[in-house]
C-alpha positions as CSV (number, residue, x, y, z in Angstrom):
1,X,93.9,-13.5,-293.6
2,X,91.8,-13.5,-296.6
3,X,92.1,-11.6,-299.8
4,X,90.5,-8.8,-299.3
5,X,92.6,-7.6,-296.3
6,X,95.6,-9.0,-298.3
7,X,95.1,-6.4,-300.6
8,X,94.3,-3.6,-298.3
9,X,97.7,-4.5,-296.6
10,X,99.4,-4.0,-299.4
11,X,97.9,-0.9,-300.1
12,X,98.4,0.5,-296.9
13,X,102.1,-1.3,-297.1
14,X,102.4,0.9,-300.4
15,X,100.3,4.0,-299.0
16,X,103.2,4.4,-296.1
17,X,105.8,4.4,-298.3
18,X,104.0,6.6,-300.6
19,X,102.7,9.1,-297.8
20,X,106.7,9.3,-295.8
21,X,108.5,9.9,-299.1
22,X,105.8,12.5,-300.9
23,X,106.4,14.6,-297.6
24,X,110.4,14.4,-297.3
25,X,110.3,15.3,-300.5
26,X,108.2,18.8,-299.9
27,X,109.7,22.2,-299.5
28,X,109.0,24.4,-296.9
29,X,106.9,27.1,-298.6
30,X,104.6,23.5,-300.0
31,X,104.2,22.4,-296.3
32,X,103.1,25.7,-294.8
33,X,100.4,25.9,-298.1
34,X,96.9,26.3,-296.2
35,X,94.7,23.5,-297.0
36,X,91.7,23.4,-294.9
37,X,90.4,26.7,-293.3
38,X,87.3,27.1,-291.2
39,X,86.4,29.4,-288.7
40,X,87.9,27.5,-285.9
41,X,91.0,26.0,-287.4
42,X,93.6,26.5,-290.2
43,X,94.8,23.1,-291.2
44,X,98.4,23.5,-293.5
45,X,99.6,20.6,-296.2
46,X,101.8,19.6,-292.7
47,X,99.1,19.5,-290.3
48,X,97.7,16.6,-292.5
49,X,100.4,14.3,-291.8
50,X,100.1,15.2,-288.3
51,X,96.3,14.4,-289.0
52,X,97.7,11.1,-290.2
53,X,99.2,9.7,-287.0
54,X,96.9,10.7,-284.4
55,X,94.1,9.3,-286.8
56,X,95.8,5.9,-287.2
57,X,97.0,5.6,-283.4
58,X,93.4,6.5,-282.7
59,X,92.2,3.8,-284.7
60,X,94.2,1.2,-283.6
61,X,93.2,1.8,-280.1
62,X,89.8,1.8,-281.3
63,X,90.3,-1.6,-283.1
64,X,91.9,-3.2,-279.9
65,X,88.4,-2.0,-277.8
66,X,86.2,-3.7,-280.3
67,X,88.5,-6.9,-280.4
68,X,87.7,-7.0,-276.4
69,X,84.2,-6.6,-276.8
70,X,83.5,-3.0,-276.3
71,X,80.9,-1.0,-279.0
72,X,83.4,1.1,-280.1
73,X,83.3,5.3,-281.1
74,X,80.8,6.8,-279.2
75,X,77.2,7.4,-280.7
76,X,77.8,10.8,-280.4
77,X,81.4,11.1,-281.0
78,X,82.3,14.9,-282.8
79,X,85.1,14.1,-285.3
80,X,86.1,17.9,-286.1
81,X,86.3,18.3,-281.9
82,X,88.6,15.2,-281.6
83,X,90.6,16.6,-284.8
84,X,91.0,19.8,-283.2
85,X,92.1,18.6,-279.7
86,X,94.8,16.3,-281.3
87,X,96.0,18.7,-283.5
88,X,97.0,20.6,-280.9
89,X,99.2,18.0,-279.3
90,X,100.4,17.2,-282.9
91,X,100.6,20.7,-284.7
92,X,104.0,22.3,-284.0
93,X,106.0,18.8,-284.5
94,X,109.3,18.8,-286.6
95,X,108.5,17.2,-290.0
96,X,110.9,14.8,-289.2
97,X,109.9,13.3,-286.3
98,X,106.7,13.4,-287.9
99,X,107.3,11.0,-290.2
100,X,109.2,8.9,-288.2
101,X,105.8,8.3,-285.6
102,X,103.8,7.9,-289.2
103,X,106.0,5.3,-290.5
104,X,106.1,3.5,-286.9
105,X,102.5,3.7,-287.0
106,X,101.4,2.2,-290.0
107,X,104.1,-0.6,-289.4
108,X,102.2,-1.5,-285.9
109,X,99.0,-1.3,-288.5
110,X,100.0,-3.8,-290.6
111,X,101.5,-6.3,-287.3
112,X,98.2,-5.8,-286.3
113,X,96.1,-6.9,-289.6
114,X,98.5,-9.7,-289.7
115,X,97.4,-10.7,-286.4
116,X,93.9,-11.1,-287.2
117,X,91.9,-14.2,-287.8
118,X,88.5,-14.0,-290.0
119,X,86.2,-14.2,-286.9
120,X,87.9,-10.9,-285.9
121,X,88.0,-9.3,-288.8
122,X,84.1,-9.6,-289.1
123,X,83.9,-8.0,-285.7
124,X,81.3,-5.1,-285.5
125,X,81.8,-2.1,-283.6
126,X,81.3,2.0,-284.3
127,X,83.2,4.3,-286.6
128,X,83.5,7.3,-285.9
129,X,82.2,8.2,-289.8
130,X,80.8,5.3,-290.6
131,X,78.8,4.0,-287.8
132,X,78.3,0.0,-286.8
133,X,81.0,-1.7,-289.4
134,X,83.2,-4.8,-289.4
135,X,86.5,-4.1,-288.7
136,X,87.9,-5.5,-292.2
137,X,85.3,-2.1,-293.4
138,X,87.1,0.0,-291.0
139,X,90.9,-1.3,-291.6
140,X,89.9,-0.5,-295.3
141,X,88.7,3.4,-294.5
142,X,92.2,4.0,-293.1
143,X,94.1,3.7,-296.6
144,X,91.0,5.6,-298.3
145,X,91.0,8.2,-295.5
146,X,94.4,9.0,-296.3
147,X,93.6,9.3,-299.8
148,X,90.7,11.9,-300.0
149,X,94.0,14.4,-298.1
150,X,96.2,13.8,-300.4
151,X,94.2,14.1,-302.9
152,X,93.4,17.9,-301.3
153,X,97.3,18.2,-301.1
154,X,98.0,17.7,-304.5
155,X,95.7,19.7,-305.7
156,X,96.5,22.6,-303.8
157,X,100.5,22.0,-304.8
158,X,99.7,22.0,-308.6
């Protein structure tokens, strides 16, 4: 692996950590906080872990389909579709078992990084955001995905 995943490893090592303890250590009243609203969805500081695990396990998949040669993320893939789809299968989940599936998650992440040689890492295939990328570019959006939310959460907690 070179250096540059090394240290996006670590940060997602670090992120997961960060991410399961910052929301075991919420109350209810900060959970149920509103933090996205649109006219087709309400998204609440909990729903953004949820967020979190389908977004991961969906990448992962997605990583696995590139590694066997397919293009990736459809051309026309609608992100706020997807998100709303998942979140239904994902929204009324215990906190609890929520963090359990994100913690399992990112540790099948990181086997995974760990498993890849340079050749794959260099792989190109679709985002769904960012379009025709290596996968070392898309590995990297996961951590800096996660924090643009939190970043949302903590404002709206302050």
């Amino acid at each position: 692996m070179n250096e540059s995943i090394l240290k996006t490893a670590d940060k997602l090592s670090a992120d997961g950590k960060k991410i399961a303890e910052i929301f075991s250590n919420m109350s209810e009243i900060q959970l149920d906080k509103v933090l996205y609203s649109s006219e087709f969805d309400i998204w609440k500081v909990r729903d953004v872990l949820a967020h979190f695990v389908f977004a991961e396990k969906g990448f992962l998949n997605l990583f696995k389909e590139i590694l066997q040669g397919e293009e990736g993320s459809p051309a026309d893939f609608d992100i706020d579709l997807y998100n709303q789809k998942m979140m239904r299968d994902y929204k009324y989940q215990d906190l609890h078992s929520l963090i359990g599936e994100f913690t399992d998650t990112r540790k099948l992440t990181l086997e995974f990084m760990d498993s890849l040689n340079l050749e794959e890492l260099n792989t190109v295939g679709r985002h769904p955001a960012l379009g025709m990328t290596t996968l070392s570019e898309m590995i990297k959006m996961i951590y800096l995905h996660n924090q643009i939310h939190l970043r949302d959460v903590k404002k709206i907690l302050e």
